[in-house]
C-alpha positions as CSV (number, residue, x, y, z in Angstrom):
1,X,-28.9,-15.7,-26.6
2,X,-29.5,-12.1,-25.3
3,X,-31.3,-9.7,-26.9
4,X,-28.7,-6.1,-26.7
5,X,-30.8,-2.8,-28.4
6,X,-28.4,-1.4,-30.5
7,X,-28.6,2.4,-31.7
8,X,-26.0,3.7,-34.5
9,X,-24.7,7.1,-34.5
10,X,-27.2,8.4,-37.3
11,X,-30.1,7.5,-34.2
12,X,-31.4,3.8,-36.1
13,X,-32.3,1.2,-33.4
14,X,-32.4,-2.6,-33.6
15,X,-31.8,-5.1,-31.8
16,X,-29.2,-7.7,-32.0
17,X,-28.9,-11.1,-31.0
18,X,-25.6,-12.1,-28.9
19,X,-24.0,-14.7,-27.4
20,X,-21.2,-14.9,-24.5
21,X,-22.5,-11.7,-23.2
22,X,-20.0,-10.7,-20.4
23,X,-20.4,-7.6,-18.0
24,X,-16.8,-6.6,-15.8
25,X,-17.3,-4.2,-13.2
26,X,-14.3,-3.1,-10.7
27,X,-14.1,-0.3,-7.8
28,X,-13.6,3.2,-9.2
29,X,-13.3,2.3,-13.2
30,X,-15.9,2.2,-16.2
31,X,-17.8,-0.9,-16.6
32,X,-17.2,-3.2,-19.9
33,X,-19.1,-5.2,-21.8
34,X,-18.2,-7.6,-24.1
35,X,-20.2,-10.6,-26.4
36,X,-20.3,-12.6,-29.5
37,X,-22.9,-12.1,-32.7
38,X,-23.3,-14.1,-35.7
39,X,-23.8,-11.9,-38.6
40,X,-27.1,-13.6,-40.4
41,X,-30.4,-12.9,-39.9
42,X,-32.0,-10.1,-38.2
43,X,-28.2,-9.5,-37.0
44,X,-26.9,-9.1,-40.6
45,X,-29.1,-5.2,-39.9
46,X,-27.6,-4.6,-36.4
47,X,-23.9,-5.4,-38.4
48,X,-24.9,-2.4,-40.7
49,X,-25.0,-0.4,-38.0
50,X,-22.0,-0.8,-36.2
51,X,-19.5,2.1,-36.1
52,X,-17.9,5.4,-34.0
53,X,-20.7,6.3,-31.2
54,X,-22.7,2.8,-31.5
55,X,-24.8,1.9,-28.4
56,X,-25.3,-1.0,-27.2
57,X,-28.1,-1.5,-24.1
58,X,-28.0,-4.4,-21.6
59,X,-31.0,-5.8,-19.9
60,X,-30.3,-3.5,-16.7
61,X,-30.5,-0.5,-18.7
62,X,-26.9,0.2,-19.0
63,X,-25.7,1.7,-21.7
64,X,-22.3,1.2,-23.3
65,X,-20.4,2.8,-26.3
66,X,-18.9,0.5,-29.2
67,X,-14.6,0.3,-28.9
68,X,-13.8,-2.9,-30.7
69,X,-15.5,-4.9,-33.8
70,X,-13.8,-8.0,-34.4
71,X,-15.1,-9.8,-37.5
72,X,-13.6,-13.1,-38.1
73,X,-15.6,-15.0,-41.5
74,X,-16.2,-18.1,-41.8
75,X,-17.8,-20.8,-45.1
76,X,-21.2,-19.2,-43.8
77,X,-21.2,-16.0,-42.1
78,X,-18.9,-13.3,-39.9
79,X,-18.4,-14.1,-36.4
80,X,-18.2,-10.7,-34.7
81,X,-16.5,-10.7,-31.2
82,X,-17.0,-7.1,-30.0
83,X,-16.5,-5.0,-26.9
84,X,-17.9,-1.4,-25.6
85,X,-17.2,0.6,-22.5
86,X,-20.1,2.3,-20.4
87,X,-21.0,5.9,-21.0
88,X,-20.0,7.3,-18.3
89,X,-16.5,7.1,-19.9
90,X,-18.4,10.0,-22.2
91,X,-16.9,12.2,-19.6
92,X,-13.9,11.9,-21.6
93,X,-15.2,13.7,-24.6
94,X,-15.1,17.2,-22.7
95,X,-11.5,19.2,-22.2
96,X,-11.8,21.4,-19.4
97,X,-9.8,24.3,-19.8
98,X,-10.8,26.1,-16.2
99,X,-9.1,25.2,-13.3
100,X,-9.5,25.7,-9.3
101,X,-7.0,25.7,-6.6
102,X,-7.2,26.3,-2.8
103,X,-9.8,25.3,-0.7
104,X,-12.2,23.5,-2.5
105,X,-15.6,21.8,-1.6
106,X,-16.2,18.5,-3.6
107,X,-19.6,20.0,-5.3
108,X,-17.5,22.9,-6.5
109,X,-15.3,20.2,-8.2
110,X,-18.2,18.1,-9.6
111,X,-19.5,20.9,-11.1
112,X,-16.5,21.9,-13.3
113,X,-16.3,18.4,-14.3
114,X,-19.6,18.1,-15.6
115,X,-20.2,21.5,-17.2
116,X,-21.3,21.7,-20.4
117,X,-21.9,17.7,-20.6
118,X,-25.3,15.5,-20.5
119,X,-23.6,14.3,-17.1
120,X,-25.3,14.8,-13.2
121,X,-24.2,13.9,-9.9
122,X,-25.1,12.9,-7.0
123,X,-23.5,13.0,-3.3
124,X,-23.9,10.2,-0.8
125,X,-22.8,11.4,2.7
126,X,-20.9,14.3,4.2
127,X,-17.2,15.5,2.8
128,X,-15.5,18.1,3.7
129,X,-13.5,20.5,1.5
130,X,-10.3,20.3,0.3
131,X,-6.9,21.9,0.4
132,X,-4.9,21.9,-2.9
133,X,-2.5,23.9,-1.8
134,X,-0.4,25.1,-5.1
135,X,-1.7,22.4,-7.2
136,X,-4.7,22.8,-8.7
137,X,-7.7,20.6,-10.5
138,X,-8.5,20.7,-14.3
139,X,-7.2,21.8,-17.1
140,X,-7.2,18.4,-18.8
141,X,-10.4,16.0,-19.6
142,X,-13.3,15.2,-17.6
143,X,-12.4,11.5,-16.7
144,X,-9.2,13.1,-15.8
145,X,-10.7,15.3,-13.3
146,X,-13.0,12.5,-12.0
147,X,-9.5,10.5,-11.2
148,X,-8.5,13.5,-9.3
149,X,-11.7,13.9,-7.2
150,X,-11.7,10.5,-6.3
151,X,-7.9,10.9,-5.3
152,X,-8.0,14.4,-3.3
153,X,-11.3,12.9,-1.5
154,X,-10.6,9.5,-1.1
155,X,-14.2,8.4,-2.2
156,X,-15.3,5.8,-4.9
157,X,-17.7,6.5,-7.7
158,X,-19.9,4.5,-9.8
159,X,-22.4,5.2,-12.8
160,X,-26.0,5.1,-13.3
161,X,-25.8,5.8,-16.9
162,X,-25.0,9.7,-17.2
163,X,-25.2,10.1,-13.5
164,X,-21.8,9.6,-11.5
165,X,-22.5,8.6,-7.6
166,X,-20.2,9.7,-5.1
167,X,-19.5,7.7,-1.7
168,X,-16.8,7.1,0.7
169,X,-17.6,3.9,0.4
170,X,-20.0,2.5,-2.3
171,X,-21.5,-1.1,-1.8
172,X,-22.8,-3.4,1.5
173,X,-22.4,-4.6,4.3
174,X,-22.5,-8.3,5.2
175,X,-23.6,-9.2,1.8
176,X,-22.3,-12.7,1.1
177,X,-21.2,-15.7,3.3
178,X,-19.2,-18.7,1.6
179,X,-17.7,-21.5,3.5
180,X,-15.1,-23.5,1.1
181,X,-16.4,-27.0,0.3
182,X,-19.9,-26.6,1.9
183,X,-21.2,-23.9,-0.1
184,X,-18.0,-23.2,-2.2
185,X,-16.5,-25.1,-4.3
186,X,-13.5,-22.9,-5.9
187,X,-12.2,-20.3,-3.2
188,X,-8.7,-19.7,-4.1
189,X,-6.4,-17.1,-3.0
190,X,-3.0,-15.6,-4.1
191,X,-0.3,-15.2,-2.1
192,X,2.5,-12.0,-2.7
193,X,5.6,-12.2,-0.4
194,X,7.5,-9.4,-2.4
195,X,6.6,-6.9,-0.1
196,X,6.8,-8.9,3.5
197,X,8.9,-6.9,6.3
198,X,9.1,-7.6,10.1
199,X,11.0,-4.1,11.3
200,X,10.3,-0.4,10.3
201,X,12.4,2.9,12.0
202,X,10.2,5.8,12.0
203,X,10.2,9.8,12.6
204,X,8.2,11.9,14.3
205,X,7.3,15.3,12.7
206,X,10.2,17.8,12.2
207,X,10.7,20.8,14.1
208,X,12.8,23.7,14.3
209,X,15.6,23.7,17.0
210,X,18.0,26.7,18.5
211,X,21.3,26.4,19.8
212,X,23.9,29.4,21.2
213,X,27.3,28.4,21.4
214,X,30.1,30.2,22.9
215,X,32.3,31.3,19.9
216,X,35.9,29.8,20.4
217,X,39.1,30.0,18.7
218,X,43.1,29.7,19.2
219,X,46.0,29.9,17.8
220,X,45.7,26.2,17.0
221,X,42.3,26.1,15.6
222,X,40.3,24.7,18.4
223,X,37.0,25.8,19.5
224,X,33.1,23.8,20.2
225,X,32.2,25.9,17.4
226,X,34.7,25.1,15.1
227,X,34.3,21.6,15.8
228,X,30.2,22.3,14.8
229,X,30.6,24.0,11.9
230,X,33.4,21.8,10.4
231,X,30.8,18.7,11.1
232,X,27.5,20.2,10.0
233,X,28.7,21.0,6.7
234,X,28.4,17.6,5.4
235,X,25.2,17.0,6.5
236,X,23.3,15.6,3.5
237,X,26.6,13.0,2.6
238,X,25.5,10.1,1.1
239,X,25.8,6.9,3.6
240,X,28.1,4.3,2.2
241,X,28.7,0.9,4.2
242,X,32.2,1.0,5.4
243,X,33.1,4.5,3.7
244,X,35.0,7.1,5.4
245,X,35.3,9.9,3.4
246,X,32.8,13.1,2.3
247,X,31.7,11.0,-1.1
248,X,30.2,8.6,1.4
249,X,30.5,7.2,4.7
250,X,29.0,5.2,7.6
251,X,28.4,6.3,11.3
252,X,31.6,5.3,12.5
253,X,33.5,6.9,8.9
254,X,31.8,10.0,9.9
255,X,33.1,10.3,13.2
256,X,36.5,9.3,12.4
257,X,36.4,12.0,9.4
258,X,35.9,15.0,12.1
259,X,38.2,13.7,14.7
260,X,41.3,12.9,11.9
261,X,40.4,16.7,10.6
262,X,41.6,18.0,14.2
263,X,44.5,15.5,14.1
264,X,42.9,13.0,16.5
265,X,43.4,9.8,15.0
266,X,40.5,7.6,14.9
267,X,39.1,4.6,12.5
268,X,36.5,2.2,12.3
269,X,34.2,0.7,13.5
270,X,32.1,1.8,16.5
271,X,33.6,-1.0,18.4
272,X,37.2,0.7,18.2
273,X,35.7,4.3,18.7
274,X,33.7,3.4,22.0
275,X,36.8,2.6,23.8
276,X,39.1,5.8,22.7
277,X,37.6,8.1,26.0
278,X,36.1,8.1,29.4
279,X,32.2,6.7,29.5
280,X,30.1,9.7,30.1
281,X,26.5,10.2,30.0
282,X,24.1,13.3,29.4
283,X,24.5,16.7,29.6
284,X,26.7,15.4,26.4
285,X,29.4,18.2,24.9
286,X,30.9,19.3,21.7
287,X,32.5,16.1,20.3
288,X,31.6,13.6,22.7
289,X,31.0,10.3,20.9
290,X,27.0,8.7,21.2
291,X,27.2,5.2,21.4
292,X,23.7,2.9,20.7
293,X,24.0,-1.2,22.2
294,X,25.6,-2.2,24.8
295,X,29.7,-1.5,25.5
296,X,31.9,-4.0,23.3
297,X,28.9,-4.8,20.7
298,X,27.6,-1.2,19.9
299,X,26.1,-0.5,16.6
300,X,25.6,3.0,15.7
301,X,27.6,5.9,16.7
302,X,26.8,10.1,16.6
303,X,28.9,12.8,17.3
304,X,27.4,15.6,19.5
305,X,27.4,18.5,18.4
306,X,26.1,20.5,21.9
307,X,24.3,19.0,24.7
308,X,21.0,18.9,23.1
309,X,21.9,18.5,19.2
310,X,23.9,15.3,17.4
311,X,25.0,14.9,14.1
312,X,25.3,11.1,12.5
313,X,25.4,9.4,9.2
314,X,22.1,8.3,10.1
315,X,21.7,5.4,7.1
316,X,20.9,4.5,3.3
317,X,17.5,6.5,3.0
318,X,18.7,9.9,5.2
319,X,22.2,10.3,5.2
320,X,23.8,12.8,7.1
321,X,21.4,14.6,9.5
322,X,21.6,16.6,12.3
323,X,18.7,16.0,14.8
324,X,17.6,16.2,17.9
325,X,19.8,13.7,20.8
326,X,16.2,13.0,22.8
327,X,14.6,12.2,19.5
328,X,16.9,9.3,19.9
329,X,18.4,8.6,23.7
330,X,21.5,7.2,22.8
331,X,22.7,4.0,25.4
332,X,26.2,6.1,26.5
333,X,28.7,8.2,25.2
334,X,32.4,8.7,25.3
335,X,34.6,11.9,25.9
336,X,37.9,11.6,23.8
337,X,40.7,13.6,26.4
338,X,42.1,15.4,23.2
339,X,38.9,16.1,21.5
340,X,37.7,17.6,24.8
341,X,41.0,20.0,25.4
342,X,40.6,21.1,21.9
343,X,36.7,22.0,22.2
344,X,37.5,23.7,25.8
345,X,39.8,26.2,24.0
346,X,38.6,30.0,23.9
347,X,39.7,33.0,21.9
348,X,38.4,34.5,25.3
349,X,35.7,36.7,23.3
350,X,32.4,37.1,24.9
351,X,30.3,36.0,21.7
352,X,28.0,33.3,20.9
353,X,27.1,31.9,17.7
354,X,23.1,31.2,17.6
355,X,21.8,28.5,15.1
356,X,18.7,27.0,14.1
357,X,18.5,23.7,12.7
358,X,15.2,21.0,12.0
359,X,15.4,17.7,13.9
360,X,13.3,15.3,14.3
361,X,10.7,15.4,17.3
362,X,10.8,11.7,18.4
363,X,12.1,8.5,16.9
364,X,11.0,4.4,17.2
365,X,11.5,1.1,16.3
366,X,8.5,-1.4,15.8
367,X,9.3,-4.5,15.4
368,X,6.9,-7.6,14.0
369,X,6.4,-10.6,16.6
370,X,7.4,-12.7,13.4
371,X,10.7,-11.8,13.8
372,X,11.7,-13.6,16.7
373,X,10.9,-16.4,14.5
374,X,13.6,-19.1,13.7
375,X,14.3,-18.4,9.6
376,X,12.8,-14.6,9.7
377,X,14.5,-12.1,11.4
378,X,14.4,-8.5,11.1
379,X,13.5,-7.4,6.9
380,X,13.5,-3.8,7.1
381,X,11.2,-1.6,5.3
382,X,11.5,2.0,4.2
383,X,11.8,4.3,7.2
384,X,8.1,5.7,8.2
385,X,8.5,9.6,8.6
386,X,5.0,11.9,10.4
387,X,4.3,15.3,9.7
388,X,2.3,15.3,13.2
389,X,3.6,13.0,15.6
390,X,5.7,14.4,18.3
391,X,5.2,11.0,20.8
392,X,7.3,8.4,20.8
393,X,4.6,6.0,22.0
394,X,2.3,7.3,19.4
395,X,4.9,7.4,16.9
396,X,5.5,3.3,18.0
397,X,1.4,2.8,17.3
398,X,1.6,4.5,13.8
399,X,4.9,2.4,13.3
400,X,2.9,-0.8,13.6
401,X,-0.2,-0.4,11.4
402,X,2.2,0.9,8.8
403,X,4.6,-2.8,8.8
404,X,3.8,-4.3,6.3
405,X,4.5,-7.8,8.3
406,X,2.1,-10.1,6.0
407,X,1.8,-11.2,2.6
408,X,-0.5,-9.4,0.1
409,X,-3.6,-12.4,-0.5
410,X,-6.1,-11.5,-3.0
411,X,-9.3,-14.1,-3.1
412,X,-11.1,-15.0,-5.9
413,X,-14.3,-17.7,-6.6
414,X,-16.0,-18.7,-9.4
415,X,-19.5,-16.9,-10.2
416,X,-21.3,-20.2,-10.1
417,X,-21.7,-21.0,-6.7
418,X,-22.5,-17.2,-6.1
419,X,-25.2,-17.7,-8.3
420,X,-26.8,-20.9,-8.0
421,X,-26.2,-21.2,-4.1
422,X,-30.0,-21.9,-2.4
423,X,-29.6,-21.9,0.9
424,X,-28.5,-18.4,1.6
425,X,-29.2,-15.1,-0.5
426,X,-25.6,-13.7,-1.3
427,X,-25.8,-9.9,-3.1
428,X,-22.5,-9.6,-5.5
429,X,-21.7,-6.1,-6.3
430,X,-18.7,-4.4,-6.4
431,X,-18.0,-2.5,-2.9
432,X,-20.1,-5.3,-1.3
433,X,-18.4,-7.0,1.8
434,X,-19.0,-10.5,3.2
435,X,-17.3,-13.2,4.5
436,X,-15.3,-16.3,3.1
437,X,-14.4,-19.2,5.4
438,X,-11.5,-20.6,3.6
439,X,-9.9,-24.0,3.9
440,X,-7.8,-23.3,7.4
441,X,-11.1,-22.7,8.6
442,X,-10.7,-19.3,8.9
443,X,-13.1,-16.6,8.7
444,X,-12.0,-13.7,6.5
445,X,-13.6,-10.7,5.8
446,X,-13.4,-9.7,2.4
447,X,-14.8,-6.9,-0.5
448,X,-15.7,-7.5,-3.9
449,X,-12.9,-5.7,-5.7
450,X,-13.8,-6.2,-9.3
451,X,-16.5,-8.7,-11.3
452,X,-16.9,-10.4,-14.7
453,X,-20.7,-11.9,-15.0
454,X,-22.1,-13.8,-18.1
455,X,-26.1,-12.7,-19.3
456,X,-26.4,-15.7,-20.9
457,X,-25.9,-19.4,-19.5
458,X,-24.0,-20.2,-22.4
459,X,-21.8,-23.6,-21.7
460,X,-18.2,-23.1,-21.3
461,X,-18.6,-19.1,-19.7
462,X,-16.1,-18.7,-16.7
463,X,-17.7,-15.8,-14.8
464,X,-15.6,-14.5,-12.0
465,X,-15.3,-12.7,-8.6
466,X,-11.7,-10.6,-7.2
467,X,-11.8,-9.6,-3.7
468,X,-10.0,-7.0,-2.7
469,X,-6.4,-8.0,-1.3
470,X,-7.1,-8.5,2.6
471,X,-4.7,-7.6,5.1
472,X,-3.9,-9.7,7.5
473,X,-2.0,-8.7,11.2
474,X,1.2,-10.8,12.5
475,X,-1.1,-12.5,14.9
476,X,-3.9,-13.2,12.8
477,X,-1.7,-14.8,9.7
478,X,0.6,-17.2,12.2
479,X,-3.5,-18.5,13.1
480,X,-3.7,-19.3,10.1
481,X,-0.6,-21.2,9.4
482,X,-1.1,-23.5,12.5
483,X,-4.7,-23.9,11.2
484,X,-3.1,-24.8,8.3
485,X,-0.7,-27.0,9.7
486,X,-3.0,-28.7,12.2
487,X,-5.3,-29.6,9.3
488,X,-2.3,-31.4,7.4
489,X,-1.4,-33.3,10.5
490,X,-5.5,-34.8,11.3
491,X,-5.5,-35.4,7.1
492,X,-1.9,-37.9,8.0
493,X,-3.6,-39.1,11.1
494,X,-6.4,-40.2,9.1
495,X,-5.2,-41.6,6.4
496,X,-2.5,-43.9,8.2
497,X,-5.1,-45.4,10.2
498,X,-8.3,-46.0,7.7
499,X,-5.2,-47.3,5.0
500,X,-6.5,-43.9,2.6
501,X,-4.1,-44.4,-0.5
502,X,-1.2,-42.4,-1.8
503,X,-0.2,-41.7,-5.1
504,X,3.2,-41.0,-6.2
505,X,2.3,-37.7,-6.5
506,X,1.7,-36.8,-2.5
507,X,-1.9,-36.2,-3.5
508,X,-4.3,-37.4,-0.3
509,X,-7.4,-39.5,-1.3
510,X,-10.1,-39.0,1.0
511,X,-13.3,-40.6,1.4
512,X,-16.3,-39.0,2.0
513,X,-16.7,-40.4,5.6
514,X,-13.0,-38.3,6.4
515,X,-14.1,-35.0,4.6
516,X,-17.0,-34.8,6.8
517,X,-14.1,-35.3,9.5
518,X,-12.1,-32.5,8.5
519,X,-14.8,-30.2,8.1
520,X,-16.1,-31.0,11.4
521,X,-12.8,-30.0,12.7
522,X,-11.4,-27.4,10.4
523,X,-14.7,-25.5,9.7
524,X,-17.0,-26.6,12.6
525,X,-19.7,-28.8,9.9
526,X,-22.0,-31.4,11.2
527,X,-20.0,-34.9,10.8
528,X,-23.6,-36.5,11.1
């Protein structure tokens, strides 16, 4: 049993007597609480009392505000299962009408939330101000605003009661260390392969690019400017796999669109087009044809629109763009005789057309090491685009921490050998990082993400630990898998020579003797 103060809205104060007494904590949220009374004794006053605004106070201090009474009766008394949130969700209570916009510093913020409310704050570290731009921050309830600090700042928060902490990062460092079946008994782990991709495209920031063309014209229509403005009015068509019309097309539709429109005749795919004209390479003109691969296997085509400017239907996500040809150096091109005669005809006027259109600085390919693994391949994620890159080789760097070439694995233990461990002093707090050593026998790094702790040491309570999902590099992960796979191979090895048992259901018995085997191996224990 543990004894919870209890104060009602009216200010009376008991205490109550509770069972199953559970506290959840998790990164950037209010704390719950949550227990078990029996309503007889002393308990039958602390029932009385229970209603809107009811306190209840844990052995830390902590206060936390009634939101659920769940009476179920029984031949004796009422069994009251019952939950509460801390008070710093109080912050809720206040509607903040005020708003600020512009550059803002983070005290400035805090102090509109917590106007007129019992609430304080308190900064750890340095931040600097913030940019909202048009947007702006309030207008709506205090919590509200709190979500919107912690999202314009990128910090965490946590309560002390009816003061809010701010940090970049709250918790510790090196806090906990857990080695699976030496001083752990339950790490487990989840493993999320809905997001996995080996291959990303990505673009460098935009910029604005101008071009002067000689005007031209004839009698027949002809003219590089012509050509130009008859292409760049469908950029922004919707790319369609195999489509070759302005309701949707591919590269090659595109370019055989334009080129039929002059009475060329042209069709797909890019490994017709790359053979209807003389190889050519840069300075590229007005309606040359910009091939990427290598000649009889190409895969993409463009059509130039002057020597430094291309136009292409570029793929599902951008459609038809016009961008820059060294943002993307294409492999060759090819000058269609007819295309060329008809873009070298003059009206023989002196002017130029001048226009100015946004391109794309640089563009890249990373690609994962996993996908030059037999069954993988190349799983492409949404294109990557930079509002301040303008390398391609840093462009290529950004590419790769932004692949998402892993699965999602989230950790989790049970609270018991957190707790009861001797031999080394582990601190569990949300925020708090340690390490695991899981069984591949590889070290991971992990953060206490979120928490559910029992008071009492009631029989049958299932407290809980969730790390934080932990990312994991190409390189890293594939370790792990041949640990993994190494491991399986030594259990086989041992088991066919000691005679080790089998059941039906594939499920190794080892005895003691072997464990200490594998762990000598896998995690580096004493075999002695």
């Amino acid at each position: 049993m543990i004894k919870l103060p209890i104060t009602s809205y009216t200010g009376d104060q008991s205490v109550l007597l509770a069972y199953n007494v559970a506290v959840t904590k998790t990164i950037n949220s209010y704390p719950t609480l949550s227990f078990v009374f029996n309503a007889v004794g002393q308990n039958l006053v602390a029932e009385d009392m229970l209603g809107p605004r009811t306190l209840f106070t844990t052995p830390d201090g902590q206060q936390y505000r009634l939101t659920t009474s769940n009476p179920v009766p029984n031949s004796e008394f009422r069994v009251y299962t019952v939950s509460a949130t801390h008070v710093g969700h109080d912050l809720h209570d206040s509607y903040i009408m005020n708003t600020l916009s512009g550059v803002q510093s983070l005290r400035a913020c805090l102090d509109l939330m917590t106007q007129g409310t019992p609430f304080k704050y308190q900064i750890d570290g340095n931040f600097n101000d913030h940019d909202f731009g048009t947007g702006t921050i309030g207008g709506g309830h205090g919590d509200d605003v709190l979500s919107a600090i912690a999202q314009a700042w990128a910090c965490e928060y946590w309560f002390d009661n009816y003061t809010v902490h701010i940090a970049k990062t709250i918790g510790s460092q090196d806090a906990f260390t857990f080695v699976d079946r030496v001083n752990a008994n339950y790490i487990s782990w989840n493993e999320d392969y809905s997001s996995f991709y080996t291959a990303i495209h990505g673009f460098g920031k935009q910029i604005e690019q101008t071009t002067t063309v000689d005007n031209g014209s004839s009698s027949s229509g002809g003219g590089a400017q012509e050509v130009i403005n008859f292409a760049k009015q469908y950029a922004g068509t919707p790319y369609v796999w195999g489509g070759n019309t302005p309701s949707g097309w591919d590269c090659s539709g595109f370019v055989a669109y334009v080129y039929n429109h002059f009475g060329i005749a042209m069709h797909q795919p890019t490994t017709y087009e790359e053979y209807q004209g003389t190889v050519v390479g840069p300075p590229y003109q007005t309606g040359d044809m910009l091939f990427w691969g290598g000649r009889g296997s190409t895969y993409h085509v463009a059509l130039a629109l002057d020597a430094n400017t291309l136009e292409m239907a570029a793929n599902p996500e951008r459609g038809t763009v016009v961008q820059a040809i060294s943002a993307w150096q294409p492999n060759f091109g090819v000058r269609n005789d007819k295309m060329a005669t008809l873009v070298a005809q003059s009206s023989g006027s002196d002017d130029s057309t001048t226009t100015t259109s946004t391109v794309y600085s640089c563009q890249a390919d990373y690609i994962s090491p996993l996908a030059d693994k037999s069954g993988i391949g190349k799983i492409w994620q949404d294109p990557y685009t930079s509002d301040t890159i303008t390398d391609e080789n840093q462009l290529k760097t950004a590419l790769k921490g932004q692949l998402h070439d892993y699965p999602d694995v989230q950790y989790s233990m049970s609270w018991v050998t957190f707790r009861n461990n001797s031999q080394i002093t582990n601190n569990i707090d949300i925020g708090n990082n340690g390490w695991l050593r899981d069984r591949h026998g590889l070290d991971v790094n992990v953060r206490i993400q979120s928490y559910t702790r029992y008071l009492d040491d009631r029989s049958g309570n299932n407290d809980a630990i969730t790390f934080g999902n932990k990312i994991f590099d190409s390189t890293t992960w594939e370790v792990r898998q041949n640990q993994s796979q190494d491991r399986s191979r030594l259990i086989a090895e041992l088991q066919k020579s000691s005679g080790s048992d089998v059941r039906n259901d594939s499920t190794v018995t080892m005895t003691d003797a072997q464990m200490q085997k594998i762990k000598q191996v896998t995690i580096g224990g004493d075999s002695t």
